[in-house]
Structure formats: structure tokens, C-alpha cells
C-alpha positions in Angstrom: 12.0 -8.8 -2.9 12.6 -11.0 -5.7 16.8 -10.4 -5.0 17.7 -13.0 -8.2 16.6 -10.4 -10.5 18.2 -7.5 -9.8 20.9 -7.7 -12.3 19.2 -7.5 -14.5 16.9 -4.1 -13.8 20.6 -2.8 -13.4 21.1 -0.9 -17.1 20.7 2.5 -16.5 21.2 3.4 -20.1 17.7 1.2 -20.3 15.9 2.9 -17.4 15.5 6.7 -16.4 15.0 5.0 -12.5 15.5 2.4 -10.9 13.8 1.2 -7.0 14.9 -1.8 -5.8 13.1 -3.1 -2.3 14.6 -5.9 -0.9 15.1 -7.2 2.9 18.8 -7.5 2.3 21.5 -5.3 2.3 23.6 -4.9 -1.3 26.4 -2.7 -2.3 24.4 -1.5 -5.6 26.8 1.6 -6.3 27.0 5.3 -5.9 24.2 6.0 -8.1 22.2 4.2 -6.1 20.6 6.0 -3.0 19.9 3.4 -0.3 17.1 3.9 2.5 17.0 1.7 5.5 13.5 1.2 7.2 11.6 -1.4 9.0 8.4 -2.9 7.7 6.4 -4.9 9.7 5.5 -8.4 7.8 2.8 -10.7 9.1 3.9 -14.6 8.5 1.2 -16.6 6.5 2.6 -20.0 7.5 0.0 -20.5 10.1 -3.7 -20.6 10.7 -5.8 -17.7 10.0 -7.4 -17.5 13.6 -3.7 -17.5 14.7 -2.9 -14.7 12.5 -5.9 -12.4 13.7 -5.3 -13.4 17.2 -1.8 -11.1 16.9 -3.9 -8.2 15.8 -4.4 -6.0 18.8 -8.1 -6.0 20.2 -9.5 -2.9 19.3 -8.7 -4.0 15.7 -9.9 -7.2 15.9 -13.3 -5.9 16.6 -13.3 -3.5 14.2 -13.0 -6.8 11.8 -16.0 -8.2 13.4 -18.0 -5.5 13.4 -17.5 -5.4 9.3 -19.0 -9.3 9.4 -22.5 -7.9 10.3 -22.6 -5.1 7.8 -24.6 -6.0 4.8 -24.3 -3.8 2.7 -20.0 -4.2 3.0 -18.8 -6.5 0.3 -14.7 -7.3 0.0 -13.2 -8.4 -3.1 -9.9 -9.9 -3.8 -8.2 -9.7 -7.3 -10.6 -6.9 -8.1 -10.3 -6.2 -11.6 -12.7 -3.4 -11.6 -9.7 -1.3 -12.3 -11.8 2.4 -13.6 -13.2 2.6 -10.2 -10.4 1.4 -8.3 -8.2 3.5 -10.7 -10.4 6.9 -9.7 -10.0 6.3 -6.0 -6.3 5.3 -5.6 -5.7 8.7 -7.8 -7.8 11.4 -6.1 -6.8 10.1 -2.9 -3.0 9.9 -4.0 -3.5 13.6 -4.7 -5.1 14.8 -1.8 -1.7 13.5 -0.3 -0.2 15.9 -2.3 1.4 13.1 -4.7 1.4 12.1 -7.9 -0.1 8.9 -9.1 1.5 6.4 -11.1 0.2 5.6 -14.4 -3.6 3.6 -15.2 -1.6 1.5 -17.1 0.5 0.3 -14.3 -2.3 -0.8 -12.3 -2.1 -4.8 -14.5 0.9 -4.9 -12.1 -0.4 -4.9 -9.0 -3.1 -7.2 -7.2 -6.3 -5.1 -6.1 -8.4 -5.6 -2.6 -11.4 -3.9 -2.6 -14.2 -2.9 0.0 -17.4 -2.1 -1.6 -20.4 -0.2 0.4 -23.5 0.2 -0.9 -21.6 -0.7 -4.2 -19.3 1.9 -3.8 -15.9 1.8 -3.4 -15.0 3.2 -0.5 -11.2 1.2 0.1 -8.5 -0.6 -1.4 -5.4 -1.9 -1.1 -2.9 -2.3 -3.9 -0.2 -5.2 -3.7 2.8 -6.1 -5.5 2.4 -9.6 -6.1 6.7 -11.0 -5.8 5.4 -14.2 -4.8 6.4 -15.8 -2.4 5.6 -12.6 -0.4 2.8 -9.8 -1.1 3.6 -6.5 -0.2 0.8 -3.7 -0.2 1.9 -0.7 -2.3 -1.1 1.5 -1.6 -3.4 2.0 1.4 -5.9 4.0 0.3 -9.7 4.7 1.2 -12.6 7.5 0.5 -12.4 8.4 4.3 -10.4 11.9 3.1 -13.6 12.6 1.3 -16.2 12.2 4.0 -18.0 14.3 7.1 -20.3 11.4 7.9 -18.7 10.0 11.1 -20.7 7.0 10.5 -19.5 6.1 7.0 -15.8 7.3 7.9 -16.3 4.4 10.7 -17.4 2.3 7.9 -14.1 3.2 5.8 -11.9 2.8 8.5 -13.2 -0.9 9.9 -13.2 -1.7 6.3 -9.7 -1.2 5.6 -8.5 -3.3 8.4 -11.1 -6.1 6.9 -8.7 -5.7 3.9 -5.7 -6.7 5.8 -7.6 -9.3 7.5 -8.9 -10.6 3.7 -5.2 -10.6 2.5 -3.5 -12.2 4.9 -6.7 -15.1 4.0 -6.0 -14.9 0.1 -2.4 -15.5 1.0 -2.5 -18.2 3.5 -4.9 -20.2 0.8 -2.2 -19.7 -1.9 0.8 -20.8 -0.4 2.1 -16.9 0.2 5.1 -16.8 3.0 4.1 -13.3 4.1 1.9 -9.7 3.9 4.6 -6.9 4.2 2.5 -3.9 5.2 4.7 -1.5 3.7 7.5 0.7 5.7 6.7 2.1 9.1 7.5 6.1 8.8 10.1 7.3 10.6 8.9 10.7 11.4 6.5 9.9 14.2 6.6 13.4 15.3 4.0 14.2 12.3 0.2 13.3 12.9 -0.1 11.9 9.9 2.8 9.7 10.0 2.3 8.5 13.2 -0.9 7.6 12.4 0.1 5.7 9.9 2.4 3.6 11.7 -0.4 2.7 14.4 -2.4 1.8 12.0 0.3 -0.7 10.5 1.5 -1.7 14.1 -2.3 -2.6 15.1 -1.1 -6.3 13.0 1.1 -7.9 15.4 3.2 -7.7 12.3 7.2 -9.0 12.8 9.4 -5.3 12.6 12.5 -6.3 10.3 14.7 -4.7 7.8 13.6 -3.2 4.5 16.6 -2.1 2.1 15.1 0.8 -0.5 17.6 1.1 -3.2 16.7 4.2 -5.9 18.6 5.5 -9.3 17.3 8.3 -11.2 18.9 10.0 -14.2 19.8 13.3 -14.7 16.5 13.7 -17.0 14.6 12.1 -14.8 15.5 14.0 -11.7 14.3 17.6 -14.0 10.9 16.1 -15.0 10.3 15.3 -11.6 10.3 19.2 -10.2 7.5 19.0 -12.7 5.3 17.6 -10.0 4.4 20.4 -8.1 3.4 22.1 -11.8 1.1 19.2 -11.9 -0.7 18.8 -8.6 -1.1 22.7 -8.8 -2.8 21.9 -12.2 -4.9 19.4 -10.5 -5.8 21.3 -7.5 -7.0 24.4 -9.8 -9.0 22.0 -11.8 -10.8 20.1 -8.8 -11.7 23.9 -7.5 -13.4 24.6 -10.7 
């Protein structure tokens, strides 16, 4: 989103790829692969009452419900980054994806839900001030039979929205994109997803993906499925 420094992330002899989100529409080159989405952004320019006030009711009291748990604790900033490391990347692979690198993770800011001092959800944002943007969604619910606790992890994660769109209305933020809305509603998964991101009264407008990838890049990536193979074998054992 920050648009006045795309020139210079523009050297592909510099970088084996190249992603470029932005809400406006450029004309980057042929190397570049656009993708138009929508992404649904929640303004921050108003009072926080106002903003959960747009969230539809069931999720609402979901978020209350977490205010009389106890034993929930949320964090903002989190910087416990080996735990919050361990859960974005098992649950990244259960999605069948890799993970990007521990050593990326300085990059982004982390919002953490702790139960019983375990973390249980997070949310990873890139930080372009002024807008956040959450990169990762991601939760222990995959890893769970307890219906109770998978409530837990489920009201929690909407606390997380709830605690970001606070952090950035009392730091001057102008908005919390929640990250495209899928456009193949037809799979559960997806559509799922895109409930869960349209339950924030958030404003639909137009996200601009722009990707380059070089020709050595492109062959290490069909690498991937070598690697979450790998993984998978591993977890078995």
C-alpha cells in the first residue's frame, strides 16, 4: 500500500520476485501478473463502539463472550515470536502451504490470544502505516476435537480483530484491511473464509496484487510440493 515506493522494489536483476499490493491500478509491465480482488477494510477514523457496532451480531457477542473468560489473555505487538512462529507454521502447513521464513516474522506486527497460556490464535499484520493489513489469520482450531475450546479459538480470533481495530484507532492508523475476500465461494473453505471476513461491516473496495517471479524462482517453487510431502511424512512419524 505504500504506492511511493514501488520504484524502487522494481529491479528484477535485484529480486528473484516481486508482489506489490496496492489499492490502485498501475501498468507495472508484462512481467508482472496482476490480480484484481476486493478486500474489505474497516475505517479507524471513528470511535471504537462505532466500529464494533458494524460488526454483525452474532459476532459481536462472540467478542463479549471472550470479556468474561479468564483464563483468555490478548496481546498486541507480541514479540513472543518461537511460539507464535510454531503456530503460524503448522497451521500454514495443514493448509497445504509453505511458510515463509522465522526470520521474516521482525516484519510483521503479531496479535496474539493466549488460553490457559497457550497460544491458541494470531494474527500477523503488515504494518504500511497509515493502514495495517493482516497477512495471516491463523488459530490452533485445526488441531482440536474439544468443541468447547474450538469455541474458545473461534470467539478468540474475532477478539483479535476487535483488539486491532483498538491498537489502530489509538495510534492514528486510517484502516484494518482484512485481507482479500476469495473468489471461489463455491469451496467450503473459501467461503468460509469470506464470512468470516464479511462478519466486520468492513468497506468492499479494490485490491491490485501485482507478482514477478524469475525463471529460477518459478523451478524452485515446484519444489514445494517435495517439501510439504517431506513435512507431512515427518509429522506421521
Amino acid at each position: 500500500m505504500e504506492d511511493d515506493k514501488i520504484e524502487k522494489f522494481l529491479d528484477k536483476n535485484k529480486y528473484q520476485k516481486i508482489v506489490i499490493i496496492t489499492y490502485n491500478n498501475f501498468n507495472l509491465g508484462k512481467e508482472f501478473h496482476v490480480h484484481h480482488k476486493l478486500t474489505p477494510n474497516i475505517y479507524l477514523n471513528q470511535k471504537l463502539d462505532d466500529i464494533l457496532s458494524k460488526f454483525n451480531e452474532t459476532t459481536r457477542n462472540e467478542i463479549r463472550k471472550t470479556f468474561n473468560n479468564s483464563e483468555l489473555k490478548l496481546v498486541a505487538c507480541d514479540k513472543n515470536f518461537n511460539e507464535i512462529y510454531e503456530l503460524y507454521k503448522n497451521f500454514e502447513y495443514n493448509q497445504e502451504r509453505v511458510p515463509f521464513s522465522k526470520e521474516a516474522m521482525k516484519d510483521y506486527l503479531a496479535f496474539g490470544a493466549y488460553y490457559k497460556k497457550e497460544l491458541i490464535s494470531l494474527i500477523l499484520c503488515f504494518d504500511s502505516f497509515p493502514y495495517l493489513r493482516a497477512r495471516s489469520i491463523c488459530s490452533k482450531r485445526l488441531e482440536t476435537e474439544d468443541k468447547e475450546k474450538y469455541k474458545i479459538i473461534s470467539n478468540a480470533t474475532r477478539r483479535l480483530v476487535y483488539e486491532i481495530c483498538k491498537y489502530g484507532t489509538e495510534h492514528s492508523y486510517k484502516l484494518f484491511d482484512l485481507g482479500s475476500m476469495p473468489a471461489d465461494l463455491n469451496n467450503p473453505k473459501k467461503a468460509g473464509i469470506a464470512a468470516f471476513k464479511g462478519a466486520f461491516g468492513g468497506k468492499l473496495e479494490d485490491e491490485y496484487t501485482y507478482t514477478y517471479k524469475s525463471e529460477s524462482y518459478k523451478f524452485f517453487e515446484k519444489l514445494v510440493s517435495v517439501k510439504l510431502f517431506l513435512f507431512k511424512t515427518l509429522k506421521l512419524r
